[in-house]
PDB file of N, CA, C and O in Angstrom:
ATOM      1  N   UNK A   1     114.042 101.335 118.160  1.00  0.00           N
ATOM      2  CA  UNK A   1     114.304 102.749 118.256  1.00  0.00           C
ATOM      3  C   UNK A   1     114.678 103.057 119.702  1.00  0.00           C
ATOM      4  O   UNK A   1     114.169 102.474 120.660  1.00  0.00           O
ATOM      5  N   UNK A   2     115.718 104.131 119.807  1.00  0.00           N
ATOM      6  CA  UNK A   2     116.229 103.439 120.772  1.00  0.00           C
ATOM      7  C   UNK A   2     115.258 105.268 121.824  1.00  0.00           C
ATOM      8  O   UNK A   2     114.785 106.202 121.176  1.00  0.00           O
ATOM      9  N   UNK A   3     115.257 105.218 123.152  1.00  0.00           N
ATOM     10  CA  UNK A   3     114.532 106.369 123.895  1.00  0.00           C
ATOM     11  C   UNK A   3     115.114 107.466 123.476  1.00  0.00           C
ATOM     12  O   UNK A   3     116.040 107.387 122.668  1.00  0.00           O
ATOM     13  N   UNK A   4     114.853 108.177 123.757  1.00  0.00           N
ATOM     14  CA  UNK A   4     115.633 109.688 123.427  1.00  0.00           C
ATOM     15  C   UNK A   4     115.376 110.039 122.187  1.00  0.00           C
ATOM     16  O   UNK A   4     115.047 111.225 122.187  1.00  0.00           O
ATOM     17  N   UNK A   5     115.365 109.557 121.050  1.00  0.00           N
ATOM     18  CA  UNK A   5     115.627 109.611 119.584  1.00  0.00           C
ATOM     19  C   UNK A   5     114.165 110.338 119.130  1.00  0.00           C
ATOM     20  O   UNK A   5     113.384 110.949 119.860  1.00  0.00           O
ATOM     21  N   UNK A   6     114.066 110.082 117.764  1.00  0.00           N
ATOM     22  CA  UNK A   6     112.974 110.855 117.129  1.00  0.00           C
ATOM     23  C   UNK A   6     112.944 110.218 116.316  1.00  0.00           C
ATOM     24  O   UNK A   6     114.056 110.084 115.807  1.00  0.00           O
ATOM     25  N   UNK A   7     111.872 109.462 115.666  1.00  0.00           N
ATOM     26  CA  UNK A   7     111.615 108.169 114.359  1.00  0.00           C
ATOM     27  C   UNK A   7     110.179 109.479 113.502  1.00  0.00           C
ATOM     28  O   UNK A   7     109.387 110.273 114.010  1.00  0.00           O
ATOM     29  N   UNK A   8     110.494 109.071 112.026  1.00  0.00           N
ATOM     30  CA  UNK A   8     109.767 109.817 111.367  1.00  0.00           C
ATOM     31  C   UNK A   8     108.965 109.149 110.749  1.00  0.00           C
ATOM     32  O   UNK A   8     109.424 108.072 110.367  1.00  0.00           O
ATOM     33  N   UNK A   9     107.526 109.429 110.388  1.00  0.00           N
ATOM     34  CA  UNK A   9     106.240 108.537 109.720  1.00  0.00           C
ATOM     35  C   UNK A   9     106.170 109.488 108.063  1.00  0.00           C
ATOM     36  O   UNK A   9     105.440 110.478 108.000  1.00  0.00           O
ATOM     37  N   UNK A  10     106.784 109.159 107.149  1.00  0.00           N
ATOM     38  CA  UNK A  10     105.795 109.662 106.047  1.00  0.00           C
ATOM     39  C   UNK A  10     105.070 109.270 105.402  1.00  0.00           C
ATOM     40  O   UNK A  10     104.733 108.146 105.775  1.00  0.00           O
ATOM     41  N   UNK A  11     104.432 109.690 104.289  1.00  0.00           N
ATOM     42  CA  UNK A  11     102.955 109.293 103.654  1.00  0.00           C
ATOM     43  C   UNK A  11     102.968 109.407 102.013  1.00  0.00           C
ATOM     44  O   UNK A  11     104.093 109.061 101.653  1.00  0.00           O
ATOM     45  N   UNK A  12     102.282 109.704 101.051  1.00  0.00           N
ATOM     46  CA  UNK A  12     101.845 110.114  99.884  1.00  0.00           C
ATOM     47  C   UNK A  12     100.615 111.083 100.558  1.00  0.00           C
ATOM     48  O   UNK A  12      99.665 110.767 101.275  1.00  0.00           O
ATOM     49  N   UNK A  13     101.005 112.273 100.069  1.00  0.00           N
ATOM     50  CA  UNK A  13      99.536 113.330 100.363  1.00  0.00           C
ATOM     51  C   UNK A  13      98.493 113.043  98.982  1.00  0.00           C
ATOM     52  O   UNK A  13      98.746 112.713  97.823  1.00  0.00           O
ATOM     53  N   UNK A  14      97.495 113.273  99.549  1.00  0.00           N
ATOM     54  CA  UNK A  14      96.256 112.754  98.043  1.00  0.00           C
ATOM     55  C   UNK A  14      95.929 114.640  98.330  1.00  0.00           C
ATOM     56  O   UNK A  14      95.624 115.143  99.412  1.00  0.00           O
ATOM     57  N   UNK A  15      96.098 115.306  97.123  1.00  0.00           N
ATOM     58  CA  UNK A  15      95.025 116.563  97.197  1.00  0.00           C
ATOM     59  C   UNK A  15      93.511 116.455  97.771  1.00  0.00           C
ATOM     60  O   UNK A  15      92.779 115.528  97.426  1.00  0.00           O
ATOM     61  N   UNK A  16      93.190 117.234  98.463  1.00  0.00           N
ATOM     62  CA  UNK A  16      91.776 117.691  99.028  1.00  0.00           C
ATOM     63  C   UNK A  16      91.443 116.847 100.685  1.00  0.00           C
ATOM     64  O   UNK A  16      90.625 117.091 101.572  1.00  0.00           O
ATOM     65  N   UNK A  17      92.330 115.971 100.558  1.00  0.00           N
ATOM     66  CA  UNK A  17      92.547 114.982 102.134  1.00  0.00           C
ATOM     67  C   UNK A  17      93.016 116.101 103.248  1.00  0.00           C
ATOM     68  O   UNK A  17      93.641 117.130 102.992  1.00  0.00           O
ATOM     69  N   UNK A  18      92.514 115.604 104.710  1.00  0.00           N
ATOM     70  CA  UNK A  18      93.472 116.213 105.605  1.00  0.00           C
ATOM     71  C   UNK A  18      93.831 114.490 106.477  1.00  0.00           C
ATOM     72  O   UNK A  18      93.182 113.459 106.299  1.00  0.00           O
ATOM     73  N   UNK A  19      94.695 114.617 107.133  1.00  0.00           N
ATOM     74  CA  UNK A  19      95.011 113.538 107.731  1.00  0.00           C
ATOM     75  C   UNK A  19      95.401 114.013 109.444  1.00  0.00           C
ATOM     76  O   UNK A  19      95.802 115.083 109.905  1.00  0.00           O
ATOM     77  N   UNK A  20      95.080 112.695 110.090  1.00  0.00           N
ATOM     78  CA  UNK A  20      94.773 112.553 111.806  1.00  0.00           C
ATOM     79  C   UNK A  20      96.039 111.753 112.050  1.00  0.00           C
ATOM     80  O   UNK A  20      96.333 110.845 111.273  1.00  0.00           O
ATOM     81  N   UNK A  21      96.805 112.050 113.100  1.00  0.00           N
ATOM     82  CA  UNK A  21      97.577 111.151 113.833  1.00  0.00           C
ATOM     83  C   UNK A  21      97.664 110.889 114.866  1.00  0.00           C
ATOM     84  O   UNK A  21      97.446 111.852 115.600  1.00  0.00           O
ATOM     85  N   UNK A  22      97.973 109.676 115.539  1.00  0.00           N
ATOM     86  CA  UNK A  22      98.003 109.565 117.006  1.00  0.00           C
ATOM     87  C   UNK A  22      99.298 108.161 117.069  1.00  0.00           C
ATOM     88  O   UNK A  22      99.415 107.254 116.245  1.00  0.00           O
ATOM     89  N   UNK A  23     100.006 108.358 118.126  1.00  0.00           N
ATOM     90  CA  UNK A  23     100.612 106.942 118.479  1.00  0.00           C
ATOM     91  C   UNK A  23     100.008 106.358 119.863  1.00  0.00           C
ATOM     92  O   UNK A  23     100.001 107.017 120.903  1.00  0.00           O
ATOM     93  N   UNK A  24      99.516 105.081 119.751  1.00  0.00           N
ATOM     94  CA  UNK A  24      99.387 104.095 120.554  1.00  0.00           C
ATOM     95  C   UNK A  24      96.881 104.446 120.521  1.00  0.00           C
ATOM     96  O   UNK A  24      96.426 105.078 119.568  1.00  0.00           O
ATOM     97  N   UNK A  25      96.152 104.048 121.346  1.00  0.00           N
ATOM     98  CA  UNK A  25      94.861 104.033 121.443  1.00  0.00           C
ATOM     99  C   UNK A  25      94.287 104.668 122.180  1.00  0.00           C
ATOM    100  O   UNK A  25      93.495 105.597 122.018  1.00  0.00           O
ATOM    101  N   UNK A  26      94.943 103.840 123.648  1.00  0.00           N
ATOM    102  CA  UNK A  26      94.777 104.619 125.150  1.00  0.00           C
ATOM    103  C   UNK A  26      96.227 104.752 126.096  1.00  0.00           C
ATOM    104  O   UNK A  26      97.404 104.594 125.771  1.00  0.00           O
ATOM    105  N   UNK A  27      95.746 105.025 127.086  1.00  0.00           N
ATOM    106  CA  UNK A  27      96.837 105.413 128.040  1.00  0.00           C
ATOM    107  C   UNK A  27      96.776 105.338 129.311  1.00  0.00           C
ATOM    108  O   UNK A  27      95.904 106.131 129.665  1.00  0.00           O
ATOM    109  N   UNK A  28      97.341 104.681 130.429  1.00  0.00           N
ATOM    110  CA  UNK A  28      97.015 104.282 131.622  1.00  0.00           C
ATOM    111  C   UNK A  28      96.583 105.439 132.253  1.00  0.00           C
ATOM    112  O   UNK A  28      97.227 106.469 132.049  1.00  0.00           O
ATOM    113  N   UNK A  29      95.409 105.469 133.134  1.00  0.00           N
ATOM    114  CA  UNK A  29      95.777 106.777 134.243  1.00  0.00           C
ATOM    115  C   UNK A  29      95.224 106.570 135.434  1.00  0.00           C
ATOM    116  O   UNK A  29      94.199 105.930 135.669  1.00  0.00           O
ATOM    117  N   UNK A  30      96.066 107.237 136.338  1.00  0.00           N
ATOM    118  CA  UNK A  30      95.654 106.635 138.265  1.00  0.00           C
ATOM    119  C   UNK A  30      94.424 106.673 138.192  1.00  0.00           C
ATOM    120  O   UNK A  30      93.943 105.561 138.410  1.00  0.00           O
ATOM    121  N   UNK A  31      93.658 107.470 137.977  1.00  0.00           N
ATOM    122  CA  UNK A  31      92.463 107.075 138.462  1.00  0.00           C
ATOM    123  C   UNK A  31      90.833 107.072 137.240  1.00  0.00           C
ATOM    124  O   UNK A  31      90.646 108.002 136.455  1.00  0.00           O
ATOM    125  N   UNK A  32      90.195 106.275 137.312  1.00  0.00           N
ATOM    126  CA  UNK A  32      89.226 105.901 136.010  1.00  0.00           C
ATOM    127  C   UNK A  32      88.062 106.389 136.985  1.00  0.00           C
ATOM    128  O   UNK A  32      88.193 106.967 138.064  1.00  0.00           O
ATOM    129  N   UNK A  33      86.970 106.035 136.376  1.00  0.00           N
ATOM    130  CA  UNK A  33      85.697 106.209 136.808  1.00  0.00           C
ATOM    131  C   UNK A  33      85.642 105.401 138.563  1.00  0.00           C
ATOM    132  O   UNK A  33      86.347 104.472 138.956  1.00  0.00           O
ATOM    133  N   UNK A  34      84.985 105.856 139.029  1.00  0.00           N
ATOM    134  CA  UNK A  34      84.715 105.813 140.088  1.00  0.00           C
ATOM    135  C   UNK A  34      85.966 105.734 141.306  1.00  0.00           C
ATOM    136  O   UNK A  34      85.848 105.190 142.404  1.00  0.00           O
ATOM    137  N   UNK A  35      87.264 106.488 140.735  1.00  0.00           N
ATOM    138  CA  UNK A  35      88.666 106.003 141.244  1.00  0.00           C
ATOM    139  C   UNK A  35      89.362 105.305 141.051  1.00  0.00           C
ATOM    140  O   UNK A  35      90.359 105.231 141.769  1.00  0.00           O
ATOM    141  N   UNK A  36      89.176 104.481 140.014  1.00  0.00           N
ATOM    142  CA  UNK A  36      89.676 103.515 140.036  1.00  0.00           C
ATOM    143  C   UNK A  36      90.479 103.436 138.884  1.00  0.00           C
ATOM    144  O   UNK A  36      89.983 103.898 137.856  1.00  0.00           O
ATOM    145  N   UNK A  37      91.879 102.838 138.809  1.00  0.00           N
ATOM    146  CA  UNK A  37      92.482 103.197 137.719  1.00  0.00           C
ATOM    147  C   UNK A  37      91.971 102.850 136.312  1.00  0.00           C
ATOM    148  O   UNK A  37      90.946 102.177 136.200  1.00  0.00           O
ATOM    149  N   UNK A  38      92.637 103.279 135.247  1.00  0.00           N
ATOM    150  CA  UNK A  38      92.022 103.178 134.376  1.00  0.00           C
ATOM    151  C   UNK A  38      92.571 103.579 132.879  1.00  0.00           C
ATOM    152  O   UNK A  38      93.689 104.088 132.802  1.00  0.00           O
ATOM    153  N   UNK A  39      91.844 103.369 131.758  1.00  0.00           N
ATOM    154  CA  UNK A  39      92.118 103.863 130.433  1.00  0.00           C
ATOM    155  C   UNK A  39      91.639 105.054 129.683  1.00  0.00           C
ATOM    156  O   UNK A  39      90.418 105.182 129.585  1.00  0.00           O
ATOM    157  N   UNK A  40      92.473 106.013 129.097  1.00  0.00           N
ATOM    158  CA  UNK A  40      91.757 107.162 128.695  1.00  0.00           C
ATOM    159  C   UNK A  40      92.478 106.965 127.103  1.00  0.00           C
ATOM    160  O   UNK A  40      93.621 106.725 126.715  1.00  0.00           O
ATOM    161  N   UNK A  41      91.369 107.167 126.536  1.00  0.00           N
ATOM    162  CA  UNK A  41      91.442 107.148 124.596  1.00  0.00           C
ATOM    163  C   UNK A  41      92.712 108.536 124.293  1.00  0.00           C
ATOM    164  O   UNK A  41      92.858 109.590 124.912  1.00  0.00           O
ATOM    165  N   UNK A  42      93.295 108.114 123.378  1.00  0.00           N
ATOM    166  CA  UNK A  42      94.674 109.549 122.938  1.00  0.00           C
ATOM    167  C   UNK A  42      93.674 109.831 122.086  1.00  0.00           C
ATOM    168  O   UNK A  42      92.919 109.108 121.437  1.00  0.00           O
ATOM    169  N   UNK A  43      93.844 111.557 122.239  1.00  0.00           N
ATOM    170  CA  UNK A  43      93.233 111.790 120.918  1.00  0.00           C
ATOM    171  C   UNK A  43      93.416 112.270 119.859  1.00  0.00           C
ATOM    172  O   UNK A  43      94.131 113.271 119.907  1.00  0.00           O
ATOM    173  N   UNK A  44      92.965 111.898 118.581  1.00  0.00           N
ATOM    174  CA  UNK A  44      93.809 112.298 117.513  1.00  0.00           C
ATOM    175  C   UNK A  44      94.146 113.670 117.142  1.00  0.00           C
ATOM    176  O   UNK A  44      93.600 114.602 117.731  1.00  0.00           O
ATOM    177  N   UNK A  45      95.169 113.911 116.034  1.00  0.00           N
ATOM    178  CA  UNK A  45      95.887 115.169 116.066  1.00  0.00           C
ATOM    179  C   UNK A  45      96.289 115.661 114.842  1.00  0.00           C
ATOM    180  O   UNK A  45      97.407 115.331 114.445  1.00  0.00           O
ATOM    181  N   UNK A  46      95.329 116.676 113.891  1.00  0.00           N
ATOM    182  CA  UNK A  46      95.964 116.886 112.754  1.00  0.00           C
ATOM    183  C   UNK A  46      97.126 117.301 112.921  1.00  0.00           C
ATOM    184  O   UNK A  46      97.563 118.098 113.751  1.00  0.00           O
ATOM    185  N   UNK A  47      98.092 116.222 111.355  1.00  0.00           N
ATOM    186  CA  UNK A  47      99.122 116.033 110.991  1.00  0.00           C
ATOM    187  C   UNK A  47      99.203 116.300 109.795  1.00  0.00           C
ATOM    188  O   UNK A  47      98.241 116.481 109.049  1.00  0.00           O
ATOM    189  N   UNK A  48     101.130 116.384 109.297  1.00  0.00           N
ATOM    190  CA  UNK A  48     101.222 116.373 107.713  1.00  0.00           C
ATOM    191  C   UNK A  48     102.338 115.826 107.484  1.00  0.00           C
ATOM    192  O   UNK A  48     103.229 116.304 108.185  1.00  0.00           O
ATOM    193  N   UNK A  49     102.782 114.735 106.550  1.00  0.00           N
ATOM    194  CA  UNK A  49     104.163 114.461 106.321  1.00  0.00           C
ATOM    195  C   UNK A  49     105.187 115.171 105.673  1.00  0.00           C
ATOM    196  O   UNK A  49     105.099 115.569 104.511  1.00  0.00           O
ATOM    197  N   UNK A  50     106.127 115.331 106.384  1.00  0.00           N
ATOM    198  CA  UNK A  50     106.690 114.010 107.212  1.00  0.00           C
ATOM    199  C   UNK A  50     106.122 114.164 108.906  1.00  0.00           C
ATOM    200  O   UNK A  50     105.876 115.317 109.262  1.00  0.00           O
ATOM    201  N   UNK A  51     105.976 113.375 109.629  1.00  0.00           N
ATOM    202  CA  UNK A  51     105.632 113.658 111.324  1.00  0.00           C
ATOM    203  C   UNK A  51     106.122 112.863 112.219  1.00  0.00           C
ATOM    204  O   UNK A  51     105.761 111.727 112.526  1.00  0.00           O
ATOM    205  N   UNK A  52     107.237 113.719 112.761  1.00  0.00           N
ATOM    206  CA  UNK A  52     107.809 112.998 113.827  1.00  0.00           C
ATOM    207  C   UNK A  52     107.562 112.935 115.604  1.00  0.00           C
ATOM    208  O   UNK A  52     107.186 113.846 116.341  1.00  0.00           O
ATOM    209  N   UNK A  53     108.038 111.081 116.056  1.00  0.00           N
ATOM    210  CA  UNK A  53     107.771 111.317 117.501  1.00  0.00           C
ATOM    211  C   UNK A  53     108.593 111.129 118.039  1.00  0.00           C
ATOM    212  O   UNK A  53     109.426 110.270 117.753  1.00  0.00           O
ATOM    213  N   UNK A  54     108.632 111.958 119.104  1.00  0.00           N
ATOM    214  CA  UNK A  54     109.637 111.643 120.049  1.00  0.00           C
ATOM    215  C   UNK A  54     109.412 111.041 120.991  1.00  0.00           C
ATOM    216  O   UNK A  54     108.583 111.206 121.886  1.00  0.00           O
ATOM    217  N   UNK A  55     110.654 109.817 120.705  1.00  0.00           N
ATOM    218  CA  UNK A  55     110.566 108.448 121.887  1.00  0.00           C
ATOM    219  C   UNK A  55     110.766 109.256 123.226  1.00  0.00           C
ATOM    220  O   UNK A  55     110.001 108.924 124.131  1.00  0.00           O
ATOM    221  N   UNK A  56     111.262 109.810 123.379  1.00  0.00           N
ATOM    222  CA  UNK A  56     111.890 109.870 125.212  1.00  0.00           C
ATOM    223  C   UNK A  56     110.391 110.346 125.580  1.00  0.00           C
ATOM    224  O   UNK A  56     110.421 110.559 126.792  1.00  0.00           O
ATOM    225  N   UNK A  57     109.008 110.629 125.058  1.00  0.00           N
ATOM    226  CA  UNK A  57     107.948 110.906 125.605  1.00  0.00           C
ATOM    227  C   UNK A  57     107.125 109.474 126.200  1.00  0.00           C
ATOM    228  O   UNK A  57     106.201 109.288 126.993  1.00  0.00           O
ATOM    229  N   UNK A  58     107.826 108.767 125.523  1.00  0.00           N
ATOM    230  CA  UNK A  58     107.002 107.256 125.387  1.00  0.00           C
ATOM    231  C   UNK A  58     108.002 106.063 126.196  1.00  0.00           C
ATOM    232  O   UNK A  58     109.215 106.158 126.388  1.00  0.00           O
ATOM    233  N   UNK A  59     107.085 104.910 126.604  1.00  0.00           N
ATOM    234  CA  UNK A  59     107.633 103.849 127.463  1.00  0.00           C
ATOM    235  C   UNK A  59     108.292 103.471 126.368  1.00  0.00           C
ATOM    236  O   UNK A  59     108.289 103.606 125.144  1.00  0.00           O
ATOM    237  N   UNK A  60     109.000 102.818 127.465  1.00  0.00           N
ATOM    238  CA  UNK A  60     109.933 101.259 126.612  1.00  0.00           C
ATOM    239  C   UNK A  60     108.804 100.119 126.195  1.00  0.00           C
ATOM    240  O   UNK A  60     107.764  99.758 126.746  1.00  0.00           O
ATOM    241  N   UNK A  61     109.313  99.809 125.263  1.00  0.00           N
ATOM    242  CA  UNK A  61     108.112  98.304 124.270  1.00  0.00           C
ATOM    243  C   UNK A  61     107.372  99.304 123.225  1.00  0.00           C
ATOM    244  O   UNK A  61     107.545 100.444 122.794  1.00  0.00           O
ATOM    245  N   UNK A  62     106.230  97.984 123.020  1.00  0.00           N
ATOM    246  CA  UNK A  62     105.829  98.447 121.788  1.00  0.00           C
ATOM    247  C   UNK A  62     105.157  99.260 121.666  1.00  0.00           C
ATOM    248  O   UNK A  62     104.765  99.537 122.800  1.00  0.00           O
ATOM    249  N   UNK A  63     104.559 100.118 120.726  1.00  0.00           N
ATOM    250  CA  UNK A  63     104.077 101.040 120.203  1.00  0.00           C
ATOM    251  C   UNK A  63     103.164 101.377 119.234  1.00  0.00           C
ATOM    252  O   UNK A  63     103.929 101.264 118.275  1.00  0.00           O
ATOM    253  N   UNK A  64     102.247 101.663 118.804  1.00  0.00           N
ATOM    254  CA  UNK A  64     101.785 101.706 117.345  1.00  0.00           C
ATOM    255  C   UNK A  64     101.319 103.218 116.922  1.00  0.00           C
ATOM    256  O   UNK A  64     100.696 103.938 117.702  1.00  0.00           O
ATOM    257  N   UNK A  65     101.744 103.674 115.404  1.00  0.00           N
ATOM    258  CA  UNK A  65     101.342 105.030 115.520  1.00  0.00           C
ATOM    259  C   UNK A  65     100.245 104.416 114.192  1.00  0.00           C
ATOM    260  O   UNK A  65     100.258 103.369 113.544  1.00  0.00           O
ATOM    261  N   UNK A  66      99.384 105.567 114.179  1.00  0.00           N
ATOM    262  CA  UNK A  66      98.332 105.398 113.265  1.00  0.00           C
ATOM    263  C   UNK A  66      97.931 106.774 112.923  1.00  0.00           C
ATOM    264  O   UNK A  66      98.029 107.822 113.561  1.00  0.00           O
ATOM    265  N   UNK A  67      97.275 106.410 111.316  1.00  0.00           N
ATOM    266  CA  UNK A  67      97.259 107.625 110.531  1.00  0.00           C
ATOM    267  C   UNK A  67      95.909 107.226 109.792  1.00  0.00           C
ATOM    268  O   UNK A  67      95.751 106.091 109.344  1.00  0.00           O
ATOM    269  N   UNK A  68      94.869 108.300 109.680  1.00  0.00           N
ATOM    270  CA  UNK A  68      93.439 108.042 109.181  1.00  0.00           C
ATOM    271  C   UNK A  68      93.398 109.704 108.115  1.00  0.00           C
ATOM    272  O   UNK A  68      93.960 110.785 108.294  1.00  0.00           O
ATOM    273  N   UNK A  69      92.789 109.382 107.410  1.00  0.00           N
ATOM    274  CA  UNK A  69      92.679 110.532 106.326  1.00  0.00           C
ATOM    275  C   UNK A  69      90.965 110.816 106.278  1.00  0.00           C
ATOM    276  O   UNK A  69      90.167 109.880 106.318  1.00  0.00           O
ATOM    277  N   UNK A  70      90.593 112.089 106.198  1.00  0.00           N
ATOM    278  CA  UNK A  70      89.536 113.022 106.097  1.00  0.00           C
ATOM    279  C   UNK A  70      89.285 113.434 104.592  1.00  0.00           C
ATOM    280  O   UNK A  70      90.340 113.570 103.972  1.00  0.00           O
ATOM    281  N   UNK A  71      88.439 113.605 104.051  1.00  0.00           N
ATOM    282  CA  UNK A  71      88.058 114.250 102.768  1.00  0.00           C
ATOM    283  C   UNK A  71      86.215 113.871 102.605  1.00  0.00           C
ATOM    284  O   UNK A  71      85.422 112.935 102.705  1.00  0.00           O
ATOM    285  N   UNK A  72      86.281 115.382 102.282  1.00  0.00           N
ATOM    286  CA  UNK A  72      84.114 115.650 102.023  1.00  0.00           C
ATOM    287  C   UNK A  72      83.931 115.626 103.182  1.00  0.00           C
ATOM    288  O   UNK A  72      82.737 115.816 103.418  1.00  0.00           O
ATOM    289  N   UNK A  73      84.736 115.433 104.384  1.00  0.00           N
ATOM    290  CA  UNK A  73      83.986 115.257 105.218  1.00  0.00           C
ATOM    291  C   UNK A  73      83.380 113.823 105.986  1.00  0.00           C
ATOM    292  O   UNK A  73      82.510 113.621 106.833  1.00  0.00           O
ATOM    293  N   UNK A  74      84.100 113.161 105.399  1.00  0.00           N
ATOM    294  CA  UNK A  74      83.935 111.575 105.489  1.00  0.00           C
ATOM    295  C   UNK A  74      85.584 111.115 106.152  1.00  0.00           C
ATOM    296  O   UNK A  74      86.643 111.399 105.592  1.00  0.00           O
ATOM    297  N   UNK A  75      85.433 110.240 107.651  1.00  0.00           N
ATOM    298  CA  UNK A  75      86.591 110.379 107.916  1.00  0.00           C
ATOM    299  C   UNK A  75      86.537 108.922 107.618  1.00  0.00           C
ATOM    300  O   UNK A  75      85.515 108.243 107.512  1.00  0.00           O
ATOM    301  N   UNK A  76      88.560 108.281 107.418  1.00  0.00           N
ATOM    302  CA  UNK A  76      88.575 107.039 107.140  1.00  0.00           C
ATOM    303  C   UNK A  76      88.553 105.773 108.404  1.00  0.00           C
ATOM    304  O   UNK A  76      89.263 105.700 109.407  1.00  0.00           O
ATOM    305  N   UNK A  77      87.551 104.917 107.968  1.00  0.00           N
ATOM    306  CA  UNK A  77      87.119 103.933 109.659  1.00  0.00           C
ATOM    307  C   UNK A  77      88.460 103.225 109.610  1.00  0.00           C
ATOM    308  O   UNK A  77      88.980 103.378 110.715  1.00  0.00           O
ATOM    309  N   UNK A  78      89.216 102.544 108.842  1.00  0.00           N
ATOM    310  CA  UNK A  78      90.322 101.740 109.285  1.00  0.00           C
ATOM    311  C   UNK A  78      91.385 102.444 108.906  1.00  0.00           C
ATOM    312  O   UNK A  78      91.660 102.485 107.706  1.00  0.00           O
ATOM    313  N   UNK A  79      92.363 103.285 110.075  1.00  0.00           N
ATOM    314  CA  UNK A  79      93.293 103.574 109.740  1.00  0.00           C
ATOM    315  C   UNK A  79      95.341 103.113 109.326  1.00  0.00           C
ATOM    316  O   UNK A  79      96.062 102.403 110.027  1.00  0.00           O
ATOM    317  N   UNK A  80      95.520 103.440 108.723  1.00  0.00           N
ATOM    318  CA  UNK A  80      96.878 102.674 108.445  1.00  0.00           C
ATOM    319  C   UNK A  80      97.564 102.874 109.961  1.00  0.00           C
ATOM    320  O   UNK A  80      97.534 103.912 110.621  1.00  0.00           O
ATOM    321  N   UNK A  81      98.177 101.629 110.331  1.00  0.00           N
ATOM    322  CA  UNK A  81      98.949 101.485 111.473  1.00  0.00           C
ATOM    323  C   UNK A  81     100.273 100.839 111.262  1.00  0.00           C
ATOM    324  O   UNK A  81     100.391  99.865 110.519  1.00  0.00           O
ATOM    325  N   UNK A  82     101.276 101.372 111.910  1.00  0.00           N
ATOM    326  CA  UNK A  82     102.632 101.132 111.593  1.00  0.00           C
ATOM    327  C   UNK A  82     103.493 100.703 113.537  1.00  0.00           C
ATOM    328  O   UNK A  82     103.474 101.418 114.538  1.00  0.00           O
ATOM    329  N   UNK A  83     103.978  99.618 113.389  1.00  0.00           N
ATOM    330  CA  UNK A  83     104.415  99.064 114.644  1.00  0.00           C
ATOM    331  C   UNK A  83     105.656  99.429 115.271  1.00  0.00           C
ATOM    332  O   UNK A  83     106.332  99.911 114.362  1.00  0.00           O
ATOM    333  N   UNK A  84     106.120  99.450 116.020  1.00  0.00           N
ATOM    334  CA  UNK A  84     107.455 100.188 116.388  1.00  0.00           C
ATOM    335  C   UNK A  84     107.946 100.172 117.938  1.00  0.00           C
ATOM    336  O   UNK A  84     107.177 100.305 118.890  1.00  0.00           O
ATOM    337  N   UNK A  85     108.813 100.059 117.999  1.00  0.00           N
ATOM    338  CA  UNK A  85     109.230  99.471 119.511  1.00  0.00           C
ATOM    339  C   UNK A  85     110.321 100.495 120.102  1.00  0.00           C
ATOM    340  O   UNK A  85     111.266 100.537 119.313  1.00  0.00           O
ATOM    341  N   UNK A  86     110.503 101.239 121.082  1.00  0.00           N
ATOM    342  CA  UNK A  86     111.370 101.871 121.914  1.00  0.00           C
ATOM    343  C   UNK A  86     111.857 101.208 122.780  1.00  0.00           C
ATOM    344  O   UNK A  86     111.168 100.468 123.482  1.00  0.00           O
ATOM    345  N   UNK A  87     113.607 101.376 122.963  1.00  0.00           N
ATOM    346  CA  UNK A  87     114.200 100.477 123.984  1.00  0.00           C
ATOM    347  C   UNK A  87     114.384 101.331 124.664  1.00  0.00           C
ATOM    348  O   UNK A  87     114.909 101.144 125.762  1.00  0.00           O
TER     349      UNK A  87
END
């Protein structure tokens, strides 16, 4: 996919579900605990399909977006992950 562009994720909606999205885990940032650089968790983001991202927000290489579904109140521990690369 090339930067600039916009790639779309859709799904099957299940009635009574809500669903979470995020692309990639963490994210570099200058400075971590005690100054020192470091990793900060993305955090997830109710979504609905179809949901699109836009590459020109994101580095070049790989990528992963991931999608976890909610219902009762019970959220899902392994979420579906889909791989994807920006040039």
């Amino acid at each position: 996919m090339a930067k600039g562009k916009t790639i779309t994720f859709t799904w099957t909606k299940t009635a009574g579900t809500t669903y979470q999205c995020r692309v990639d885990t963490t994210v570099k940032q200058q400075k971590g605990t005690a100054g020192k650089p470091g990793k900060k968790a993305i955090p997830w983001k109710a979504c609905a399909s179809p949901y699109q991202v836009k590459t020109g927000a994101l580095k070049k290489g790989d990528h992963t977006f991931y999608l976890r579904a909610k219902r009762n109140g019970v959220t899902d521990k392994t979420p579906a992950a889909k791989k994807f690369k920006v040039k």
